[in-house]
N, C-alpha and C positions, 0 to 999 in steps of 0.2 A: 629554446629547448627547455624542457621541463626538467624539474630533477625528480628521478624516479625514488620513489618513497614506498615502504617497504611496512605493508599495514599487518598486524596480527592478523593472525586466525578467529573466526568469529564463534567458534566451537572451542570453547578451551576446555569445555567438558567432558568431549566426544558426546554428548546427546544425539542420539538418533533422532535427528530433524525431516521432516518431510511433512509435506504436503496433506490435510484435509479432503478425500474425494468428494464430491457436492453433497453426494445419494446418504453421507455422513451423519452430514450436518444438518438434517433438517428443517431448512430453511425456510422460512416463508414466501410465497411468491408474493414479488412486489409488482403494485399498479403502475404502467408508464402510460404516457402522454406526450402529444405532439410538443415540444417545443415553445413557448409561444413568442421568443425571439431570435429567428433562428439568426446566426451572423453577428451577431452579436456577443462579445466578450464576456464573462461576467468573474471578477476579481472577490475571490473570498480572502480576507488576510483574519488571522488569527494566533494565537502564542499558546501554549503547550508549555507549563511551567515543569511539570516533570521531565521533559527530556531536554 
């Protein structure tokens, strides 16, 4: 049994948070492509000193 733990509120601000609609952010469309190993895993590891 786990012990149930009891996290803050991630708004301690109250900031009005929500969500960006697409048609916003004018995005650029990005070029996709097949695959070219499909089934296959592929592991990215990397470190993020700020967080």
């Amino acid at each position: 049994m786990q012990d149930a733990t009891q996290l803050e509120p991630s708004n301690k601000q109250g900031l009005d948070i929500r969500p960006t609609p697409r048609e916003e952010m004018d995005l650029f469309p990005l070029d996709s492509f097949a695959y070219e190993y499909p089934g296959k895993e592929i592991w990215v590891e990397f470190e993020i000193p700020e967080f």
